[in-house]
GUKEGU-333295 format. One line per 4 residues: number of its first residue (from 0); their letters; for each residue x, y, z of N, C-alpha, C. Coordinates in steps of 0.001 Angstrom, whole numbers, plus 500000, padded with zeros to 6 digits. Example, Ala and Ser with C-alpha at 12.3 -4.5 7.8 and 13.67 -1.06 7.14 Angstrom:
<pts>
0> as> 513190 494310 507800 512300 495500 507800 513200 496700 507800 ~ 512850 497750 507080 513670 498940 507140 512900 500030 507870 $
</pts>
This chain:
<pts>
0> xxxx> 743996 348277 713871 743630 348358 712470 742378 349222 712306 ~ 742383 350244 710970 740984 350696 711292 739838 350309 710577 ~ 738828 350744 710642 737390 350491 710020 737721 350408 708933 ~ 737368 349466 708220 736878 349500 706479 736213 350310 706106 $
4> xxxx> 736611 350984 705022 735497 352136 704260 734030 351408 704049 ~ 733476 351781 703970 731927 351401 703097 731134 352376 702543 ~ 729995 352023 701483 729529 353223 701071 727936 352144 701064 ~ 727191 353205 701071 725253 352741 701096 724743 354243 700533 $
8> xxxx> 723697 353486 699865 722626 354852 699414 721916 354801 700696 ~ 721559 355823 700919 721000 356525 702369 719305 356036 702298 ~ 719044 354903 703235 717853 354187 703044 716681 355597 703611 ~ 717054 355889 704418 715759 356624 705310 716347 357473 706409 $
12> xxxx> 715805 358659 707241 716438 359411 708280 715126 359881 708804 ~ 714979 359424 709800 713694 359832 710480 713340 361025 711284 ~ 711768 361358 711721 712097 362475 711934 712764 362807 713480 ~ 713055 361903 713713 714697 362817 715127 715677 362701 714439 $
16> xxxx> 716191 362698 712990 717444 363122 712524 718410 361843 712711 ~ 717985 360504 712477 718849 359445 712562 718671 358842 711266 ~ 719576 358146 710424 719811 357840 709438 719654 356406 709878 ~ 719570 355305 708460 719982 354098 708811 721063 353680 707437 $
20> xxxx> 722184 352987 707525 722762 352314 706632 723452 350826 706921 ~ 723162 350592 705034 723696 349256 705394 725039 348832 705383 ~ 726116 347918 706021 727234 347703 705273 727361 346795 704590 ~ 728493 347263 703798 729556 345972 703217 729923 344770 704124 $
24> xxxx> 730111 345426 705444 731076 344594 706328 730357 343770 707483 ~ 729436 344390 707739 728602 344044 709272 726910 343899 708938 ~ 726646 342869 709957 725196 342980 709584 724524 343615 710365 ~ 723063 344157 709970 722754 345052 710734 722820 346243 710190 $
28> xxxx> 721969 347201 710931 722136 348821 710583 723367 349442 710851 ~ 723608 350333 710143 724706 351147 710694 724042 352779 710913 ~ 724032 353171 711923 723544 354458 712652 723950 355711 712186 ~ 723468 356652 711855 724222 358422 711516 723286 358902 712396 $
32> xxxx> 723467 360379 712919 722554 361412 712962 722657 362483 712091 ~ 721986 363180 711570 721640 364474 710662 722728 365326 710979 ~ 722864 365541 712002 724104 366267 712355 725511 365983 712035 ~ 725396 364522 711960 727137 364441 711376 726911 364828 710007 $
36> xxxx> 726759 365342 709452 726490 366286 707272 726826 367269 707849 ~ 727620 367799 707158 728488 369584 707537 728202 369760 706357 ~ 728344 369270 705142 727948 370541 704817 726836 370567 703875 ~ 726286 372174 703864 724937 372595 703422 724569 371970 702398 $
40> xxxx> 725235 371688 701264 724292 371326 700290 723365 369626 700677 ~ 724619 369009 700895 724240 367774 701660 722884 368156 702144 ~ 723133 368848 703257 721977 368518 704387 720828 369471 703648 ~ 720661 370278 702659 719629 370726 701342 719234 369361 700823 $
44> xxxx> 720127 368350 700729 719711 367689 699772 718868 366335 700374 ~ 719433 366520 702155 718856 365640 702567 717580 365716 703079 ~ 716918 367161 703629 715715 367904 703900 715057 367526 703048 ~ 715456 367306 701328 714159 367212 700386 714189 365488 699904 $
48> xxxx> 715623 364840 700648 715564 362990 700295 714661 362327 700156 ~ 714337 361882 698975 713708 360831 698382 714146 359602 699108 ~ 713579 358376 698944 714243 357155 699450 715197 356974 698320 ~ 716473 356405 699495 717806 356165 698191 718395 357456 697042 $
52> xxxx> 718103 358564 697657 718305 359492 696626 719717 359757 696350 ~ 720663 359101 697361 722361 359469 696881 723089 358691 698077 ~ 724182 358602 697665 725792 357462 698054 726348 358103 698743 ~ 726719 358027 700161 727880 358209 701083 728979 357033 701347 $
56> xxxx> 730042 357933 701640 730745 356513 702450 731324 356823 703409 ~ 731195 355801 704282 731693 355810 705572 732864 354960 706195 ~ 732972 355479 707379 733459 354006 708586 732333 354342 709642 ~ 732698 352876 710209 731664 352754 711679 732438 352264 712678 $
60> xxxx> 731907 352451 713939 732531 351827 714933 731241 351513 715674 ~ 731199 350336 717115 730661 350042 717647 730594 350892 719182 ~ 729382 350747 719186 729241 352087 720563 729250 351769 721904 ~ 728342 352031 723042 728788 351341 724010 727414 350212 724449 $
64> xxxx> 726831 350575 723647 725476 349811 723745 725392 349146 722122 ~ 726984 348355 722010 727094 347372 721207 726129 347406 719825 ~ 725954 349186 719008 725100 349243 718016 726345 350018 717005 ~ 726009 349662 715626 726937 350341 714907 726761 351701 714690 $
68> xxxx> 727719 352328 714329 727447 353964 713849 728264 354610 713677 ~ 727809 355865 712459 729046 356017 711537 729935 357093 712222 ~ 731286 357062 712152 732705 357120 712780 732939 358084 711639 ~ 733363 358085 710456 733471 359379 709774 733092 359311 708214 $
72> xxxx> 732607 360280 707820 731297 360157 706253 731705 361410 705446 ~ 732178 360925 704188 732645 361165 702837 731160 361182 702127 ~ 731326 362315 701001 730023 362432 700374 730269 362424 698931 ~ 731831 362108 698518 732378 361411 697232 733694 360883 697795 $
76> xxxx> 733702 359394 697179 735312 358920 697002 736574 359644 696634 ~ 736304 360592 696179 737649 361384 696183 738224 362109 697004 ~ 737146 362295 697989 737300 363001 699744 738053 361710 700506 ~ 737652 360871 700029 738056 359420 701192 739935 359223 701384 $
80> xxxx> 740299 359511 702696 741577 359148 702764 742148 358279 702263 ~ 743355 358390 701400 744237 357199 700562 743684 356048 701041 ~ 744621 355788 702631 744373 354448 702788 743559 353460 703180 ~ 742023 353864 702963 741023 352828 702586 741110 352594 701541 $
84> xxxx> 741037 353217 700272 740973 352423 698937 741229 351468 698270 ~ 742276 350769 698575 742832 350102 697624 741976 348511 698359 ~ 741415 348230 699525 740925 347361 700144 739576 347583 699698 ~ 738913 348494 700004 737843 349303 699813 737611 348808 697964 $
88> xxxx> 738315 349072 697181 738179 348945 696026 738103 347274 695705 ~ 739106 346838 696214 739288 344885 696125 737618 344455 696619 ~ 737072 345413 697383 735518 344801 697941 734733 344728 697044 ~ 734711 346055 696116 733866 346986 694913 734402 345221 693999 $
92> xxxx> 735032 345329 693879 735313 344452 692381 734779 342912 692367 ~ 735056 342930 693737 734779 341217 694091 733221 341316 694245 ~ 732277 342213 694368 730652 342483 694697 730401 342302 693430 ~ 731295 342710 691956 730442 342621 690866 729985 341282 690882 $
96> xxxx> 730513 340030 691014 730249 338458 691341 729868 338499 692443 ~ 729125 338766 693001 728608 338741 694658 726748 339136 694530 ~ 726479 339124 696171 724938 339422 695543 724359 340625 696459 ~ 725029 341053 697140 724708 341938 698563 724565 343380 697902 $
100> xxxx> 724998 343659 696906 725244 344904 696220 724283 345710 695013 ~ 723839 346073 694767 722621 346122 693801 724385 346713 692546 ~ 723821 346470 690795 724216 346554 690276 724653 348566 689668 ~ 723799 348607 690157 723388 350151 689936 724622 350636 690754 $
104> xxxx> 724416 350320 691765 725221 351488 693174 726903 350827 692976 ~ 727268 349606 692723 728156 349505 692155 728995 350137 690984 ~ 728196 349903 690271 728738 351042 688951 728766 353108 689462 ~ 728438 352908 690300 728244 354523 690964 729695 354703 691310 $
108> xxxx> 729615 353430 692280 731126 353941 692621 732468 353282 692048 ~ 732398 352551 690613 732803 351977 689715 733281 353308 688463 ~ 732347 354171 688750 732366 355664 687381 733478 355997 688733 ~ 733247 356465 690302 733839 357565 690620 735533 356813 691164 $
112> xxxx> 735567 355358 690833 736984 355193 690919 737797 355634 689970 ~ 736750 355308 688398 737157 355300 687501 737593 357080 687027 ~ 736778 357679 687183 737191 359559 687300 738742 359498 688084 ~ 738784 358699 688980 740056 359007 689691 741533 358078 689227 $
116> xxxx> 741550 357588 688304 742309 356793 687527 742881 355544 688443 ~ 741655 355170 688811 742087 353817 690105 741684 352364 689505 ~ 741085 352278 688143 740674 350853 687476 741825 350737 686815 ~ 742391 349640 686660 743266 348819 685869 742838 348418 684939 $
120> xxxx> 743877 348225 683996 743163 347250 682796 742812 346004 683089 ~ 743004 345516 683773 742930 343856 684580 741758 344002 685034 ~ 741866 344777 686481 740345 345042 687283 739194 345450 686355 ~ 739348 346582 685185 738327 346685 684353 737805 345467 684071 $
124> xxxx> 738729 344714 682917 738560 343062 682734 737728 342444 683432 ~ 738446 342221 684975 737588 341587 685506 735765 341858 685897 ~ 736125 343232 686145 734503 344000 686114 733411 343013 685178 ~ 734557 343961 683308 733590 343759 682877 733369 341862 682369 $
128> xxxx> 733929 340773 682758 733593 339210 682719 732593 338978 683895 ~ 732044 340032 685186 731682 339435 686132 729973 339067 686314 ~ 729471 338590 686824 728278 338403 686631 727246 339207 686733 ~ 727604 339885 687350 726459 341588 687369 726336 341753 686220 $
132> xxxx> 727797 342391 685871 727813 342868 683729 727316 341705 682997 ~ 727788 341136 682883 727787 339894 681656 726172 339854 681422 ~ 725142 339475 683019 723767 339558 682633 723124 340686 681901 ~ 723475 342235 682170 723088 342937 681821 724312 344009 681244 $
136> xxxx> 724688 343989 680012 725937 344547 679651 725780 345917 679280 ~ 724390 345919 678725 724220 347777 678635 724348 348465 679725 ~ 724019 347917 680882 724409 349054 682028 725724 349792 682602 ~ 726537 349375 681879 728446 349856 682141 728508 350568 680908 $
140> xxxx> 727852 350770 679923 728352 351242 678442 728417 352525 678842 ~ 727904 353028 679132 727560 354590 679431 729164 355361 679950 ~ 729543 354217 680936 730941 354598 681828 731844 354680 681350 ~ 732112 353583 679737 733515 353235 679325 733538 354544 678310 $
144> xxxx> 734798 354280 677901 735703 355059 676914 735289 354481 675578 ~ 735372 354547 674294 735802 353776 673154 736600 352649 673001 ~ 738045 352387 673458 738973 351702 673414 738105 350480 674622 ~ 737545 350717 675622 737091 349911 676354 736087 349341 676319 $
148> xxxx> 734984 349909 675250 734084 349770 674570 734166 348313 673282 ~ 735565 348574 672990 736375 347578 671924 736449 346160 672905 ~ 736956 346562 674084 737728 345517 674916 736372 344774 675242 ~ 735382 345217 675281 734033 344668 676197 733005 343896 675207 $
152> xxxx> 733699 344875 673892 732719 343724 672451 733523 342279 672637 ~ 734699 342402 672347 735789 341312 672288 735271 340281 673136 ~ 735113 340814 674315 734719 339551 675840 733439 339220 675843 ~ 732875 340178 675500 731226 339352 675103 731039 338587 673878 $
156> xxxx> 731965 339147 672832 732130 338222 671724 730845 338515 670809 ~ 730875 339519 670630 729542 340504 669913 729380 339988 668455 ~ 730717 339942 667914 730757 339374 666332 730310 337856 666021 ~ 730388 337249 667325 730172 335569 667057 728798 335656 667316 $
160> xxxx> 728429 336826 668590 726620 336559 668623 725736 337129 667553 ~ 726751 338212 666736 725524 338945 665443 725557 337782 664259 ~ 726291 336821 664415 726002 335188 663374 724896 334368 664050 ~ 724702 334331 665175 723168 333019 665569 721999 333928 665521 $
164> xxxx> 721151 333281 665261 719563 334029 665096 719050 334189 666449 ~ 719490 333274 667643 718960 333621 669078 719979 334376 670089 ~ 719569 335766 669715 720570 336631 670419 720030 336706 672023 ~ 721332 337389 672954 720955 337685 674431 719749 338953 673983 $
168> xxxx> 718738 338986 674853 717884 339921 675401 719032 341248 674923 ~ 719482 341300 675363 720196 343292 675488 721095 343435 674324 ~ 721226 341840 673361 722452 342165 672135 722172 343463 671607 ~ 720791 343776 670751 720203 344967 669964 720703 346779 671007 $
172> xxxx> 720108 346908 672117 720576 347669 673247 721963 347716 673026 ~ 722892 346945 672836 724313 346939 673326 724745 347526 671381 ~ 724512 346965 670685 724981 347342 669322 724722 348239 668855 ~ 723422 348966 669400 722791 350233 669223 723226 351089 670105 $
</pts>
């Protein structure tokens, strides 16, 4: 069976050219060197990296001195071979209710499933009921469509909260 996809914003790469990331799957670092980035702009972009400045995804395998490290690295989901995704994606959806995931980097790769016509109306659904969104609902607005925009007032129930005088923190943000 092979590696699970994963994706991490790129914590740090020191100066001998080793990366560190985290997974989805394993605890612990997961290993790159500078050298696995082919191509130029990447490695432009990684010469001038900020901490966390951008999203790869990978697989890893274990080496012979039992440390992880990355096996092969995508620099958008739409590069990523078919058949990680659809597992790969079941991970993404189930993290919105989870806590390992920051909300931000989720929705990153939540826009670039969504560019690739891989959200369902269901999986949207579920997205947007899950506890990441629900606390903070302005942060997905940006991603949706209109029609989904409709679907997300409905589930938050926007019309029943503009009747009580003690609205959520972000109601005003979200109506505006």
């Amino acid at each position: 069976m092979p590696e699970p996809l994963d994706f991490c914003r790129i914590k740090k790469i020191d100066e001998k050219g080793f990366g560190f990331l985290k997974s989805l799957h394993y605890p612990g670092d997961v290993f790159f060197h500078f050298s696995q980035i082919k191509k130029e702009e990447m490695l432009d972009r990684l010469n001038q990296m900020k901490r966390g400045d951008f999203i790869v995804y990978f697989t890893s395998r274990v080496t012979d001195k039992l440390k992880r490290k990355v096996d092969r690295f995508w620099y958008k989901l739409q590069d990523v071979p078919v058949e990680f995704i659809d597992e790969f994606k079941s991970v993404i959806i189930k993290e919105f209710d989870g806590t390992r995931i920051n909300t931000f980097d989720l929705l990153h790769v939540f826009s670039e499933l969504k560019e690739m016509s891989l959200i369902s109306r269901e999986e949207l659904t579920t997205i947007l009921t899950s506890k990441k969104i629900h606390s903070l609902p302005t942060t997905i607005l940006p991603l949706l469509n209109p029609e989904e925009k409709v679907l997300f007032r409905e589930i938050l129930q926007i019309d029943e909260l503009a009747k009580k005088e003690n609205k959520p923190f972000w109601y005003e943000d979200f109506v505006n």
